[in-house]
C-alpha positions in Angstrom: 151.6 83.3 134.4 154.4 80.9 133.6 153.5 78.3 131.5 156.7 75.3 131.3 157.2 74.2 127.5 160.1 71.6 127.8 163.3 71.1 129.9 166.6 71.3 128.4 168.3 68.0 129.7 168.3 64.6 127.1 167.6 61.9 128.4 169.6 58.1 127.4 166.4 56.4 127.0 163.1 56.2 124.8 160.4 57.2 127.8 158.3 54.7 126.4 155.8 54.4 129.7 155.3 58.0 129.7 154.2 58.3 126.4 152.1 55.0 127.0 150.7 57.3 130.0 149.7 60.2 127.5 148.6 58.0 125.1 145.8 56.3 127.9 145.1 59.7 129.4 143.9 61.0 125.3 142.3 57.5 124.6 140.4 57.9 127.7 139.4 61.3 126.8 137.8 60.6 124.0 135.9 57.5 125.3 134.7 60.0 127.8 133.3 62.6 124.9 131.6 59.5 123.3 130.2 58.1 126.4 128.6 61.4 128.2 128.8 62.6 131.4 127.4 58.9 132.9 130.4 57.2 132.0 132.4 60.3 133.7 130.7 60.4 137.0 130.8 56.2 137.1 134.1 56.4 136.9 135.6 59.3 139.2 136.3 58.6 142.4 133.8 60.3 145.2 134.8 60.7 148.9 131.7 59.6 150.0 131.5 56.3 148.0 135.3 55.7 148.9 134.9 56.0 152.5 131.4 54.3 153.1 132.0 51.4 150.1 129.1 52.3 148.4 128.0 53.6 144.9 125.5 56.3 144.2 123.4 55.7 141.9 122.2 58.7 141.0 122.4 62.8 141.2 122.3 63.7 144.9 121.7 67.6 146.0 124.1 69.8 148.0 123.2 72.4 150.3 126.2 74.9 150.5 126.2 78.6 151.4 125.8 81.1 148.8 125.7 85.1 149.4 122.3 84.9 150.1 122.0 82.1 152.4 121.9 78.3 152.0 121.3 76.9 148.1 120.8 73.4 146.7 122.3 72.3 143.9 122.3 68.6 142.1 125.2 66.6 141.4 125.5 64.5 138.8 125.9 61.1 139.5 125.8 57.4 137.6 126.1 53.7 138.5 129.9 52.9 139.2 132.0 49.9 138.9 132.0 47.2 141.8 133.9 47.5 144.0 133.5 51.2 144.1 137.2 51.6 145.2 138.7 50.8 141.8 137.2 54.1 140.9 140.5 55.2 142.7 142.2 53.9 140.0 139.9 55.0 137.2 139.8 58.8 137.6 143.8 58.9 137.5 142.7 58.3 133.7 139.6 61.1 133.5 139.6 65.0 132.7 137.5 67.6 133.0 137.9 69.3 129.6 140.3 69.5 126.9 142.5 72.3 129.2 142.7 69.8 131.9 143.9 67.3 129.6 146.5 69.3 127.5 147.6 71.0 130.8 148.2 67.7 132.7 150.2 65.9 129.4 152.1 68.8 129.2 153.6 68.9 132.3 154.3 64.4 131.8 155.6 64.8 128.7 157.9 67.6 130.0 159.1 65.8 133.5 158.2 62.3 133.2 161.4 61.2 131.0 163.7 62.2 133.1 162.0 60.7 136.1 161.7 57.4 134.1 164.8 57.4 133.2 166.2 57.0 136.8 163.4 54.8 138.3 163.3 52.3 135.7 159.7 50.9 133.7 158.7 49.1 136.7 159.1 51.6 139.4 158.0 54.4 137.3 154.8 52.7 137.0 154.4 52.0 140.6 155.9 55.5 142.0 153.3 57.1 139.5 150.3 55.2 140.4 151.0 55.7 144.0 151.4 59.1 143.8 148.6 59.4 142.5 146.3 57.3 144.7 147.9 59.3 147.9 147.2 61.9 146.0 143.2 61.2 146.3 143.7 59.7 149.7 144.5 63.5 150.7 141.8 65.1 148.8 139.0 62.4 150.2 140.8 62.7 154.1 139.9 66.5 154.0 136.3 65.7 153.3 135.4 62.4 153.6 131.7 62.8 153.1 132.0 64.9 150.1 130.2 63.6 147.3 131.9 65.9 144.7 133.9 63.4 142.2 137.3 64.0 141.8 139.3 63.1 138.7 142.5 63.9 137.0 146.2 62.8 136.9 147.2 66.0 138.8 148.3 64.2 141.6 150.5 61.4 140.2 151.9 64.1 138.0 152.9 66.0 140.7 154.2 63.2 142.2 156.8 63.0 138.9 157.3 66.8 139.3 158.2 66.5 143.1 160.8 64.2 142.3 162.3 65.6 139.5 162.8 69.0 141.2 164.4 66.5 144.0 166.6 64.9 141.8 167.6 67.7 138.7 166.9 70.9 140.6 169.1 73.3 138.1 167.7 71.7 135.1 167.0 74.8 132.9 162.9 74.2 131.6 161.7 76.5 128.9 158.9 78.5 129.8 156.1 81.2 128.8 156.1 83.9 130.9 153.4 86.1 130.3 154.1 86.9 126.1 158.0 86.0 126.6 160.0 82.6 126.6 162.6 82.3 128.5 164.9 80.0 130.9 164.6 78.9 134.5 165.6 76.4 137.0 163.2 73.6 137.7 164.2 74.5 141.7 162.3 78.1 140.6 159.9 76.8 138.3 158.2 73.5 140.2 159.1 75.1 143.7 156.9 78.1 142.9 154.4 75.7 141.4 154.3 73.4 144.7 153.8 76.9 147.4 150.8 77.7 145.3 149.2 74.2 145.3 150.0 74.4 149.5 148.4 77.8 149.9 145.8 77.1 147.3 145.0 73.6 149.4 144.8 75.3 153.2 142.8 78.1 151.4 140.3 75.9 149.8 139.5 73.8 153.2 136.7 75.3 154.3 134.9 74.9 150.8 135.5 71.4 150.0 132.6 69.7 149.5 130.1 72.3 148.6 131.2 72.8 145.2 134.2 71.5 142.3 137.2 72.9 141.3 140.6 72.4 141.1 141.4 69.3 143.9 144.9 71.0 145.1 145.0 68.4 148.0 145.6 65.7 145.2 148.4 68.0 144.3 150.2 68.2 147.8 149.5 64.7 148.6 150.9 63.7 145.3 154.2 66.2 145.4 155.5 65.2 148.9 154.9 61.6 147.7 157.3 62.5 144.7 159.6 64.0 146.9 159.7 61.5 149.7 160.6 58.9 146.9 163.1 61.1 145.4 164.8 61.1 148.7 164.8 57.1 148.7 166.5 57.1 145.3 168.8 59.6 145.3 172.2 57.6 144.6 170.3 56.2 141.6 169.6 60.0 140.6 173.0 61.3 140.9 174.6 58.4 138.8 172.2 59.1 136.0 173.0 62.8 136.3 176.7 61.9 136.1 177.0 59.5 133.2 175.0 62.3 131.5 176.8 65.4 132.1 180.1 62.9 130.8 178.5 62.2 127.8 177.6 65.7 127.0 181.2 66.2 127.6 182.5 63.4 124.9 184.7 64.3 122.3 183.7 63.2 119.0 185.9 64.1 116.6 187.0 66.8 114.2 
């Protein structure tokens, strides 16, 4: 297991939308412990209701295949917001559990500066909301009948991560490995990170739909959207790099 706890490169500004982010994702949380499992059903974003523009209103069952044949099981479901798409934009803000959460702020709270930093308050927004609605876009395209609701900011956090590991590939992160910290490369540490979301995604396929889980689509879709954006601002990556390597190397007196 390696587990990133923070990257070693400062950055020149206050990352004051990705804190905003972390704040919305924990204030969400909460309003999701205090509303039940209604509110987060509404409020996720369903295949099914995405693709046919229409809201279920209530648990549905499932017939999937289990060892000893077919089995039905109910999901939950609740009246959603109209139009049902904005949902899209909803379950970037919903989690699963407390792991989910702390797992997914971790990982913004470690990248997103940096990213910030080069894309500016406006574009950071945009890049990240995109990200993560391409994100969804893949999970739902792989089963567009599913009516298994998918939430989480996985995908437009892996869109930050993509384009970090772009744009500051031998930034050393921290990270737990196992009982041990120790130093890597973000090239090693989001690269291995990205293969695994890949082979997780093509594995889980053939099961999408019949049961929930981690949506590794979302995490695919949103990475190469990182990437590909990383690629568009590249010039705007390097100077940032630059004016910070020469102000690590100011002299400041005796």
């Amino acid at each position: 297991m390696v587990l990133p706890l923070g990257d070693l490169e400062k950055t020149r500004i206050v990352p004051v939308v990705t804190y905003v982010l972390i704040a919305l994702n924990v204030v969400m949380y909460i309003v999701q412990r205090d509303r039940g499992e209604d509110f987060t059903v509404a409020y996720a974003a369903t295949p099914y209701e995405i693709t046919h523009g229409v809201d279920i209103p209530g648990p549905v069952p499932v017939v999937f295949m289990g060892r000893g044949g077919p089995r039905e099981r109910m999901i939950d479901h609740a009246p959603g917001p109209h139009p049902i798409w904005v949902t899209l934009f909803t379950a970037m803000f919903l989690h699963g559990s407390p792991l989910h959460l702390a797992g997914n702020m971790l990982y913004l709270w470690i990248f997103g500066d940096n990213v910030e930093e080069v894309l500016g308050t406006l574009r950071y927004i945009v890049v990240y909301l995109a990200c993560g609605l391409i994100g969804t876009f893949c999970q739902i395209a792989a089963n567009p009948n599913s009516v298994i609701p998918t939430l989480g900011a996985s995908g437009a956090i892996a869109g930050v991560m993509g384009a970090y590991v772009i744009w500051f590939p031998h930034n050393r992160v921290r990270v737990l490995v196992f009982r041990f910290i120790t130093e890597m490369p973000a090239l090693l540490v989001i690269g291995l990170w990205i293969v695994m979301q890949v082979w997780e995604g093509l594995g889980s396929i053939g099961r999408l739909g019949e049961s929930g889980g981690v949506a590794y689509l979302a995490h695919v879709g949103g990475a190469l959207t990182g990437i590909a954006v990383a690629f568009l601002f590249r010039d705007r990556a390097e100077h940032i790099r630059t004016m910070n390597e020469a102000r690590q190397g100011w002299y400041y007196g005796p």
